[in-house]
N, C-alpha and C positions, 0 to 999 in steps of 0.2 A: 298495925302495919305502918313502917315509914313512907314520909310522900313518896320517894322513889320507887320503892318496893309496890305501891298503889299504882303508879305511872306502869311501869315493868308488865305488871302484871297481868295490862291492855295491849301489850308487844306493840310498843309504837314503832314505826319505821325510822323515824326519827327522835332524839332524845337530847337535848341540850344542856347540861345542868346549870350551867354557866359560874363555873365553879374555879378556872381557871386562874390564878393569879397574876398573871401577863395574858401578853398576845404568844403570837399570832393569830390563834386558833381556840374556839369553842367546840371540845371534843364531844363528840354523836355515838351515846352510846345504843343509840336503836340498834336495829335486826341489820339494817342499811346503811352504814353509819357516812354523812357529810360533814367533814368537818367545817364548823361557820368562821369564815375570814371574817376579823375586826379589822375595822379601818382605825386610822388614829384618833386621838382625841377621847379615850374610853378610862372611865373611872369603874376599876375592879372590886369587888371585895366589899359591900357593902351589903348592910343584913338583908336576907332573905325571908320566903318563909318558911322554912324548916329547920331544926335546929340546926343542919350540916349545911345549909345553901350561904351561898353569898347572890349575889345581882352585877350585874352589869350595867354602865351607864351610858344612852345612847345621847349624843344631843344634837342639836339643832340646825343640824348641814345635812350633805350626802357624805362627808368624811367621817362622818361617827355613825356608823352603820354596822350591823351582823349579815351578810351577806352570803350567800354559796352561786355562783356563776352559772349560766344558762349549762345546763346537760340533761335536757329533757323536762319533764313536767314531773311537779315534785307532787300535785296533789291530783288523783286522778279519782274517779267518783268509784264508790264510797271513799269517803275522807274525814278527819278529823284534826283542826289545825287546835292548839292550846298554849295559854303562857302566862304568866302572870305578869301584869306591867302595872309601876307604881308613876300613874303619870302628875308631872309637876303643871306649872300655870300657863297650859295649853292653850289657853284663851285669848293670850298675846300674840301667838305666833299663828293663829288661823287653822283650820282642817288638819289632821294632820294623821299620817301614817301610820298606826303600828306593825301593818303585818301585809306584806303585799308577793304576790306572785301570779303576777295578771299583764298581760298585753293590752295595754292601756287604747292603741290604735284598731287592734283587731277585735276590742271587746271577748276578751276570752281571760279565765282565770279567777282570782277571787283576791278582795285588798278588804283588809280590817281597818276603821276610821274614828277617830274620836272628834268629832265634829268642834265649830269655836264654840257652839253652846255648850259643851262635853256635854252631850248626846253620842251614843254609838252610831255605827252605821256599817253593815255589811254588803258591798257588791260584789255582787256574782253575773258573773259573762255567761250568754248565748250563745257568744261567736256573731252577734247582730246588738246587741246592747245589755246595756248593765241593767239588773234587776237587784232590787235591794232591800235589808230587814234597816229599817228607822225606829228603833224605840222611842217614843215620847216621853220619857224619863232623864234627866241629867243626872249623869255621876260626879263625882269626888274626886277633887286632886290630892295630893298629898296624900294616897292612901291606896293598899295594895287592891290589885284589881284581880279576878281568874276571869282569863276570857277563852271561850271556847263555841268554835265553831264549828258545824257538824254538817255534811252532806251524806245523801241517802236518796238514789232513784233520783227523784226530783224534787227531793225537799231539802232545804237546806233551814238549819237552826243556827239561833245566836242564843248563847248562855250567858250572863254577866253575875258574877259571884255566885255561884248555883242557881238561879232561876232563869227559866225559859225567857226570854225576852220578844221572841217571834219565830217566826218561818217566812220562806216565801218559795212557791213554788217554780220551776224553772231547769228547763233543759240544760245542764252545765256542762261547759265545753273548756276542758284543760289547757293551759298554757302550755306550750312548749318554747316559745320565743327569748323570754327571757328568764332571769333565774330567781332568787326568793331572798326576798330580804326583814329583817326585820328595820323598822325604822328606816323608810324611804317609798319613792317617787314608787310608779306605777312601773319604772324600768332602775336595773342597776345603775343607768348610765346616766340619770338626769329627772328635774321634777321641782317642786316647790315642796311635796309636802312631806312633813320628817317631826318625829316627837320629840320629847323633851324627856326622857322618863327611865326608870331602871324597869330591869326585864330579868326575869330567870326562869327555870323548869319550862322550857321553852318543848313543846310535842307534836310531830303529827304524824297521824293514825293511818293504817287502810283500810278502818273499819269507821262506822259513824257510832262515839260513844252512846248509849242509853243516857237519859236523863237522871238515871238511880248510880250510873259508872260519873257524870259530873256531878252531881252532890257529892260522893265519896271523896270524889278529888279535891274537891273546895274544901271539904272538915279536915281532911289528912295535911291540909296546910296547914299547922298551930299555929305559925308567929305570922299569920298571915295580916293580924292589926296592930305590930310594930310598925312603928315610926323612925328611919332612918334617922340619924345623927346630922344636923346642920353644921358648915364651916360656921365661924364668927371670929372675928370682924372681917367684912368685904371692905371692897372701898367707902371711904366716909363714915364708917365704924356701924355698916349695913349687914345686917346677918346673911348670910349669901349658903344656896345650897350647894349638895354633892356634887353640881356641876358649875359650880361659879358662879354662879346665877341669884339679884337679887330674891329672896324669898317676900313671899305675900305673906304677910303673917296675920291676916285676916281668914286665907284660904286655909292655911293651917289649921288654926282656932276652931276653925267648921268643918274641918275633915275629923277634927279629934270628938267636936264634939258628938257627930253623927258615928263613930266609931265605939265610943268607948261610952255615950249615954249622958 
C-alpha cells in the first residue's frame, strides 16, 4: 500500500501532501478539507518520503509559515496530529516550533517543540497550564523525522520515528482562539519561535492512532532516509542548504552516519 493510500485509510480530517508546486495554497485532501496558506519565503518541491511526495520549505520567521486562520478548534479530543519534518541546524536558532495550535495566554490547545538540545517536547493545555511529554533522548538534524501525536481521554502520546517516546496524562482543553500553524509562535499573529526544516504528509485525525496504525505509517514512508540535495557554492564558496542557509557539515556527516550505519 502507498503512504497516502496508508494515510487515507485512517480517514484523517485533515490531509496535506504538500505536493503543490507554487502557492498560494497546500490543498486538504481529508474528509474536512482546509486549505494551508503559505506565507512567502517557501522552497517547493524538494524530495519527500514517498516516491510521489515532494516537501515544503519553512524557515526561520513568521513569514515562512503553513498556516489556516482561527475558525474554531482544529484538534478536539480524541486527536491525532502527524507529519514528517526534516529539521536543519536548530540549535542556532533556539526552541523552536514545529506544529502549534494552542492559546498560549489561556494555556489551552497543544504545540509540538524541538528543543536547542533537539530533544522533543509536547505541551498540552489544561485551560490552567501546560503539561508536557520531555523525551530524554536527542534527535538528528539533517534527517527525515515522523512525528505523531495522539490524544485519547486523558492520555496524550508522542511517537518519534515509530517508537512510543511518552505519555502524559491530562484533562485537555481545545483551543478555539487562534488557528493552526505549522512552523510558528503559539499564535498566528506573533512569537519567537519558528523552525528551520522541510515538512510534508502533513495529518490529523478524530481518532487517536494505535501504536501498530504509527509503525505502519513510519515503514510505508520508503524514501524516508533520503538526504535532500544541498545548493553549493553559498557565499565564500560555503555549501549553503535548500533554504540559503550555511550547512554544518559536521551535523551532516552524523546524521548520514546514524542513518545509513
Amino acid at each position: 500500500m502507498t503512504y497516502p493510500a496508508t494515510v487515507l485509510a485512517n480517514s484523517p480530517t485533515h490531509y496535506w501532501r504538500c505536493q503543490e508546486a507554487g502557492g498560494p495554497l497546500l490543498i486538504d485532501i481529508g474528509s474536512s478539507p482546509y486549505h494551508l496558506a503559505m506565507n512567502s519565503g517557501f522552497l517547493l518541491g524538494s524530495a519527500g518520503i514517498c516516491g510521489d511526495g515532494v516537501a515544503v520549505f519553512c524557515g526561520p520567521d513568521l513569514l515562512q509559515r503553513m498556516f489556516i486562520p482561527k475558525v474554531g478548534s482544529y484538534v478536539t479530543n480524541p486527536f491525532t496530529v502527524e507529519f514528517w519534518a526534516y529539521p536543519f541546524a536548530v540549535e542556532t536558532l533556539g526552541n523552536t516550533c514545529l506544529f502549534s495550535n494552542a492559546d498560549g495566554t489561556a494555556h489551552k490547545g497543544i504545540e509540538i517543540f524541538l528543543l536547542s538540545t533537539l530533544k522533543w517536547q509536547v505541551n498540552v493545555g489544561n485551560g490552567a497550564a501546560y503539561l508536557n511529554i520531555a523525551p530524554a533522548a536527542a534527535t538528528t538534524t539533517y534527517a527525515w523525522h515522523h512525528v505523531v501525536m495522539t490524544m485519547t481521554g486523558t492520555t496524550c502520546t508522542l511517537y518519534v520515528d515509530g517508537v512510543n517516546l511518552g505519555t502524559v496524562t491530562v484533562t485537555f482543553v481545545a483551543d478555539v482562539n487562534t488557528g493552526l500553524n505549522f512552523n510558528a509562535s503559539s499564535t498566528p499573529t506573533g512569537g519567537t519561535s519558528f523552525s528551520r526544516a522541510l515538512y510534508t504528509e502533513c495529518a490529523i485525525y478524530p481518532t487517536a492512532l494505535s501504536g501498530a496504525d504509527v509503525t505502519s505509517h513510519f515503514n510505508a514512508g520508503t524514501l524516508r532516509n533520503t538526504i535532500p540535495l544541498f545548493r553549493a557554492p553559498g557565499p565564500g564558496g560555503a555549501i549553503v542548504d535548500s533554504g540559503g542557509f550555511t550547512v554544518d557539515m559536521a551535523s551532516i556527516l552524523e546524521a548520514v552516519r546514524k542513518t545509513f550505519g
